[in-house]
C-alpha positions in Angstrom: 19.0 -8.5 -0.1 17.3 -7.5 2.9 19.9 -8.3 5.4 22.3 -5.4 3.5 20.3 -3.0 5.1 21.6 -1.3 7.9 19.4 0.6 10.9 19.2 4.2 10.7 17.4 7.3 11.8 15.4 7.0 8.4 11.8 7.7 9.0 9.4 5.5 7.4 6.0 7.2 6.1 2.8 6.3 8.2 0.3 4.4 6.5 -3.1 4.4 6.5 -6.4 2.2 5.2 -8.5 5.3 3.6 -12.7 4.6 2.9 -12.3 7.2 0.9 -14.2 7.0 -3.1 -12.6 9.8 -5.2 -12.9 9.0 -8.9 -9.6 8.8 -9.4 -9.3 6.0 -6.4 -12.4 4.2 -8.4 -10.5 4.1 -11.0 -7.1 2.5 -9.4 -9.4 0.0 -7.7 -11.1 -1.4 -11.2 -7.7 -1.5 -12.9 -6.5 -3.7 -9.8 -9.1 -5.7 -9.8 -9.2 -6.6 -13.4 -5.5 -7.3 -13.6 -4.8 -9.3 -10.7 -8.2 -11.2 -9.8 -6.9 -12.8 -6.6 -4.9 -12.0 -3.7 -0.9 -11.6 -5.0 0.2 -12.5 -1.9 -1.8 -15.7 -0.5 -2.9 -16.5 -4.1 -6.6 -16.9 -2.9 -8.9 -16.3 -6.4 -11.7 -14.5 -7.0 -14.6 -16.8 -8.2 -15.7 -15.9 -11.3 -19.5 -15.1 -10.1 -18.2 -13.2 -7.4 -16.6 -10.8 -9.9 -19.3 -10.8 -12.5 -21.3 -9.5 -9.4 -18.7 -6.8 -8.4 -18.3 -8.6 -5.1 -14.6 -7.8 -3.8 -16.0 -8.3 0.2 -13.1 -9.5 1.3 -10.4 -8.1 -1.6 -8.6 -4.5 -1.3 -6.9 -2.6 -4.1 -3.7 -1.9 -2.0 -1.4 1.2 -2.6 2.1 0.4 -2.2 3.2 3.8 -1.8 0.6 5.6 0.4 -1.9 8.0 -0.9 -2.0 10.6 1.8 1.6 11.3 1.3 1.4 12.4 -2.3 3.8 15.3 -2.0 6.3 12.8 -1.0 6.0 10.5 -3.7 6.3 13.8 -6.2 8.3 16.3 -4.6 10.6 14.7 -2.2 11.2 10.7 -3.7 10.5 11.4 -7.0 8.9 8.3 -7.4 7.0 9.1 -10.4 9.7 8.4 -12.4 8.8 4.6 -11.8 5.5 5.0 -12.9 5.3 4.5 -17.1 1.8 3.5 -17.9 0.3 7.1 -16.9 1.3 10.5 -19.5 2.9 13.0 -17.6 0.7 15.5 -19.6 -2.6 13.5 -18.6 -2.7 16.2 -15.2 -3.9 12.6 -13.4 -1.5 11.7 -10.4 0.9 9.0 -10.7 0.1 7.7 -6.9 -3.2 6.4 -8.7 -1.7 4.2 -11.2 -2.3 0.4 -10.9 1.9 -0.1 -11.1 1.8 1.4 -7.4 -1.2 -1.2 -6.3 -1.8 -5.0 -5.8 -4.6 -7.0 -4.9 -4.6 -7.9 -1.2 -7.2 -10.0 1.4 -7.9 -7.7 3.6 -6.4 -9.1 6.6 -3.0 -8.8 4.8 -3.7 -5.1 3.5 -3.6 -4.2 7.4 0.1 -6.4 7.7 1.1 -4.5 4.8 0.6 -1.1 5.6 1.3 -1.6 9.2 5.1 -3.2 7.9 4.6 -6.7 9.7 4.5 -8.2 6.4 6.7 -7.0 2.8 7.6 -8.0 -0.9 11.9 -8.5 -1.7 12.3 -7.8 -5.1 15.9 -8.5 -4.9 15.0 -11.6 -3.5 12.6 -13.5 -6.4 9.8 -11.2 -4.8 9.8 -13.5 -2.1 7.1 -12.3 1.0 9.0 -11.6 3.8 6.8 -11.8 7.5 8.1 -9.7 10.8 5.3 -11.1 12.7 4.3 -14.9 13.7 3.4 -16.6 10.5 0.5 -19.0 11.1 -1.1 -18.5 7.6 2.3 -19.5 6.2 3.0 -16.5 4.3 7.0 -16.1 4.0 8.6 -17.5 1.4 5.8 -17.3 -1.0 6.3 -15.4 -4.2 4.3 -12.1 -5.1 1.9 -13.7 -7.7 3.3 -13.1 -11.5 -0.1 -11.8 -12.2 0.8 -8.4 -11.0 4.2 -8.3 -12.3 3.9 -9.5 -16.1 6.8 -7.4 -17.6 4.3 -7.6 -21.0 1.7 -5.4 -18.8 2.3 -1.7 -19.6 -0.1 -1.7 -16.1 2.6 -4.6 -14.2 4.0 -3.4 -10.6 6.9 -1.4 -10.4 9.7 -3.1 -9.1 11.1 0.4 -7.2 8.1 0.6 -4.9 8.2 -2.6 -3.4 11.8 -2.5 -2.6 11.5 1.0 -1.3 8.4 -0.2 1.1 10.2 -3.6 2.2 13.2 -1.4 3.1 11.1 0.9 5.2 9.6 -2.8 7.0 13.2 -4.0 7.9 14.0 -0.1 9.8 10.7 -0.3 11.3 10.7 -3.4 12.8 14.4 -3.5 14.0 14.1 -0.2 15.7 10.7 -1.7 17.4 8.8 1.2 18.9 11.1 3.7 17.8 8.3 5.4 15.9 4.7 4.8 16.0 2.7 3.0 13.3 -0.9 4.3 13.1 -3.8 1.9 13.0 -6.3 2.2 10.6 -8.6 5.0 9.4 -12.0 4.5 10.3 -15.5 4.3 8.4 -17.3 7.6 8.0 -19.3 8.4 11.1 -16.8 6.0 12.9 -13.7 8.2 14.0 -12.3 9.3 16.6 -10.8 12.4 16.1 -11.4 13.4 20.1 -8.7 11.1 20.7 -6.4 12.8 18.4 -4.7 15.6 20.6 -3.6 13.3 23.6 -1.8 10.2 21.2 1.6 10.6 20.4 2.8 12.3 16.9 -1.0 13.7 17.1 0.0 16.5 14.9 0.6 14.1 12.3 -2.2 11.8 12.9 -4.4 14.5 12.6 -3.1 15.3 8.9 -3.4 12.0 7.9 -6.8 11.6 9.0 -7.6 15.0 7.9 -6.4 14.8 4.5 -8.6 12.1 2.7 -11.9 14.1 4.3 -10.7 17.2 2.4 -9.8 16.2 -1.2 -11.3 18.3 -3.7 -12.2 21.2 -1.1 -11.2 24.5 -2.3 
């Protein structure tokens, strides 16, 4: 439950909304969007023409686990041991597969990975708000869509629980630590700003690190 958890000096991991169109993200997005079709948390639908047209406008294939942070999910969590529907001996990251992504609108990707809004897995995967509600969202259950224990593809249970458990510690310790806003479209960032906010050194590697996947 998520009142068991008590405040500490736990750092949660900074999230950002990448534009960034790596194969591999191409991939997670198309496996999202054929699984879930609709928003798992408000339960708005995708109409039928609007996917036979490959128009997601207002949908986002949301990682639960952030992509920048990578290392941590393999190195330091060891997360992947959640993940079962990708080989180990593939060479294709775990952090990509659909068990560690849901189908958001794309007002509540930004609540999500800004923690104002969470998933309680011990709780019936009831949606748990820590900002005003005026959409109605808590109490709702994550759609079973996304979840279908008969998916080899469903969401991992682990990853919710570990990101609602980050939203509790950084909402009760307020502005103990700083949440980012979002990334920016290409030709649209403001890197200038970077070396006066605070935590800039880590701001800069988050914004730095989607720009140079794949650069050798």
């Amino acid at each position: 439950m998520l009142d068991s958890i008590q405040v500490s000096k736990e750092p949660w991991v900074h999230c950002l909304i990448t534009y960034s169109n790596t194969g591999r993200e191409e991939r997670f997005r198309n496996e999202i969007h054929h699984r879930d079709r609709k928003c798992v948390i408000t339960g708005v639908s995708i109409p039928e023409a609007h996917i036979q047209a490959h128009n997601w406008a207002i949908f986002e294939a949301a990682n639960i686990f952030p992509l920048w942070h990578e290392s941590l999910f393999f190195f330091q969590h060891n997360y992947e041991q959640w993940i079962t529907d990708i080989d180990d001996a593939t060479g294709s990251s775990k952090i990509n597969s659909s068990q560690n992504g849901f189908l958001l609108r794309i007002e509540v990707h930004r609540m999500f990975d800004q923690y104002l809004i969470s998933i309680n897995p011990d709780d019936s995967c009831k949606v748990v708000v820590f900002d005003t509600d005026p959409c109605g969202y808590e109490g709702r259950i994550l759609d079973p869509v996304c979840r279908n224990p008969n998916d080899p593809h469903h969401v991992s249970n682990e990853l919710p629980k570990r990101h609602s458990r980050l939203s509790v510690l950084a909402n009760m310790r307020g502005a103990g630590e700083l949440i980012f806003e979002n990334d920016f479209p290409p030709g649209n960032y403001t890197l200038d700003e970077i070396p006066v906010c605070p935590d800039s050194r880590e701001r800069f590697g988050l914004e730095m690190a989607p720009r140079l996947e794949g650069v050798s």
